[in-house]
N, C-alpha and C positions, 0 to 999 in steps of 0.2 A: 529747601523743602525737608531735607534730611533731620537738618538743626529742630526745625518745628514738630515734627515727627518726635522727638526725643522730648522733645517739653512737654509735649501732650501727654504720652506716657508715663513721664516723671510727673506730671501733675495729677493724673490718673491714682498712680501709686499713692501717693504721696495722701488723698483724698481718701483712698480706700482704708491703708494703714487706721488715719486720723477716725473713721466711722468705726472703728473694730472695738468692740464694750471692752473693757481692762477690769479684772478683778480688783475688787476695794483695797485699800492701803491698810485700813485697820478692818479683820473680819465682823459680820455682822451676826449679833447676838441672838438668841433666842426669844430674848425681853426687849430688844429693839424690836424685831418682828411682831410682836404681839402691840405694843407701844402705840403702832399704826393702826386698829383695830380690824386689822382686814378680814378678820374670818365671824366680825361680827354686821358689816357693810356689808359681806359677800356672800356666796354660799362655792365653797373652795374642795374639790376631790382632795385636793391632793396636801397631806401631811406638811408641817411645818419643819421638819426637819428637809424634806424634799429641795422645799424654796429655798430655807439656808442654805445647802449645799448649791444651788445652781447660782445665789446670790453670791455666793464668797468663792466659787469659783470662778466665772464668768463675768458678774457685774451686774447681769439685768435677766432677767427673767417672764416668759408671758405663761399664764394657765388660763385655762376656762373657767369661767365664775357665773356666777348667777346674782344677780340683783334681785332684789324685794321692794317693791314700791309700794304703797296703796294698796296690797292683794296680787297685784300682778309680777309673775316673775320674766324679767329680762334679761336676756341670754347676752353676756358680754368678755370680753378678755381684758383682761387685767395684768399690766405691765408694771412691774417691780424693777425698781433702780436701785442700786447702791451708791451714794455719791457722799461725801465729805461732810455733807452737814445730815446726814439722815435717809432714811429709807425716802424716796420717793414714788408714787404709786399714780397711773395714766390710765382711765377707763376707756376700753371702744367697744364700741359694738361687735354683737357679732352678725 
C-alpha cells in the first residue's frame, strides 16, 4: 500500500512539473508578434511590449480581446504560446 502511495505521488509530480509553460529557448521578437497579426484579428488593451515580456518570460500568455465579425463584437480570450516554430495563438470564449 505504502509502495503504491509513492507512485501516485511521483506520478502526480512528475505530471505537474511536465504541465508547467517553460519560457522560449530563443526570446520572442517584436516583429514575430506583429508577423501573427493579432492586434488586427483582435481588439487587445493591453500593449505589445506587455505580451512580449509575459511571452519570453513565461511561455504563454492569456488577455481579453474582442473579436469583430460582421458588426458584431465578441467578447473572447486569447491564448499566446511561444513554442519552437513560432508564436501560436488559441481563441475561447469568454
Amino acid at each position: 500500500m505504502k509502495r503504491l502511495l509513492q507512485m501516485v505521488t511521483v506520478s502526480v509530480l512528475l505530471g505537474t512539473l511536465l504541465a508547467c509553460s517553460l519560457p522560449p529557448i530563443h526570446p520572442v521578437t517584436k516583429r514575430e508578434l506583429m508577423m501573427t497579426k493579432l492586434y488586427q484579428k483582435y481588439i487587445i488593451a493591453e500593449p505589445a511590449e506587455q505580451i512580449l515580456y509575459a511571452l519570453n518570460t513565461r511561455g504563454e500568455v492569456v488577455v481579453e480581446g474582442k473579436r469583430n465579425i460582421t458588426g458584431k463584437e465578441f467578447l473572447v480570450y486569447v491564448k499566446l504560446m511561444a513554442a519552437s516554430d513560432g508564436i501560436h495563438i488559441h481563441e475561447y470564449d469568454r
